[in-house]
Every structure is written in C-alpha cells, then in structure tokens.
C-alpha positions in Angstrom: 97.2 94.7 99.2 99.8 92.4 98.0 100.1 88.7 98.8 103.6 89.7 100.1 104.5 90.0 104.0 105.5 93.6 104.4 106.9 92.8 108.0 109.8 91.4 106.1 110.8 94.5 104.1 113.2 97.1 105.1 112.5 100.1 104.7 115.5 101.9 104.9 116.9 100.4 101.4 115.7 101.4 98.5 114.8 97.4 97.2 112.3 97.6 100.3 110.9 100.9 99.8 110.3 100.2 96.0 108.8 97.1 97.0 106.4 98.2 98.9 105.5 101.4 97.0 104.9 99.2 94.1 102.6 97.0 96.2 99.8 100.0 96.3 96.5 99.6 94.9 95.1 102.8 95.7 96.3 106.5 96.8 95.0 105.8 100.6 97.2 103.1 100.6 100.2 104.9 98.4 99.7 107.4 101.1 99.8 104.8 103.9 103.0 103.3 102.5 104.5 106.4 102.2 104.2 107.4 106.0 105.2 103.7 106.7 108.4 104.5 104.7 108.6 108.2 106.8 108.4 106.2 109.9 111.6 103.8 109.3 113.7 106.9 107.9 112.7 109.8 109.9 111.0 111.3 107.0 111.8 110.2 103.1 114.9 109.0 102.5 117.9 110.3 100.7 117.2 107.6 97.4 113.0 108.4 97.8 113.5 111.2 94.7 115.4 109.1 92.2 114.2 105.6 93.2 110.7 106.7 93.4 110.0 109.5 91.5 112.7 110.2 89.1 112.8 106.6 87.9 108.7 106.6 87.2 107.9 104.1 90.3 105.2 106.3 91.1 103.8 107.1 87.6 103.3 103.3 86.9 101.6 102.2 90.1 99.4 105.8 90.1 98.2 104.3 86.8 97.0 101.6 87.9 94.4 103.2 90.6 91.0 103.0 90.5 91.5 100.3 87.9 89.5 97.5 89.8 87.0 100.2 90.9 86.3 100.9 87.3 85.9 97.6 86.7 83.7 96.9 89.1 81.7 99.5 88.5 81.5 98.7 84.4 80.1 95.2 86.0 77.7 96.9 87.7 76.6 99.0 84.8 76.1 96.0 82.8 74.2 94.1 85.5 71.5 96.9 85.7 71.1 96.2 81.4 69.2 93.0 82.8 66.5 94.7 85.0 63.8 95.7 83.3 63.2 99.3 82.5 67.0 99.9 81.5 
C-alpha cells in the first residue's frame, strides 16, 4: 500500500476516491478499495463511471498489477542460474 494515510481521504469526492483507487497495487486490494469507497457512498457514487472508468483511472493502475510479482519472480529465476544443475 501507499505511504499515504487513507484515514484522511474522503471518500465521497471524487479527489479522494481517485486517490485511493490509484493507491492499489494489486486487484485484492483494487477490490478492497472499491468496497471501502461502497461503504462511504452507499454503493459507487454518482462520479465512480466517469472519474474512474471513463477517464482510464482503472486501466492505468490495472497495468500496473502483478508488476512487483513478476519481478520478483524474474529474481528468483535468475537466482536458481547459480545452483548447480540449472
């Protein structure tokens, strides 16, 4: 997660929803945020569509998931080059 203090957002505008939804790292948490943002609203807000969706918020921070688990994993792979019988 995000070095930011969510606690501080609010949720019902669409500068703290976008916020937050850009803070994900991965789809459980996309997911978490988004029932975070159901919570404060009583389900998605009015603005979730165009802020979110329409605008390609959630495009660009989908991209980015599974990005540190790839690389992790690449690091892995080239650890096991090392060991002998590779």
């Amino acid at each position: 997660m995000s070095d930011f203090n969510e606690n501080k957002l609010d949720l019902t505008t669409p500068d703290g929803v976008k916020t937050l939804m850009a803070s994900s790292e991965s789809e459980r948490e996309w997911n978490d945020n988004c029932d975070k943002v159901k919570d404060a609203n009583g389900g998605y807000p009015s603005f979730w569509f165009p802020e979110i969706m329409l605008s390609g918020l959630a495009t660009r921070v989908q991209e980015n998931f599974g990005r540190n688990e790839r690389t992790i994993q690449s690091v892995r792979d080239l650890s096991k080059r090392n060991k002998p019988g590779w």
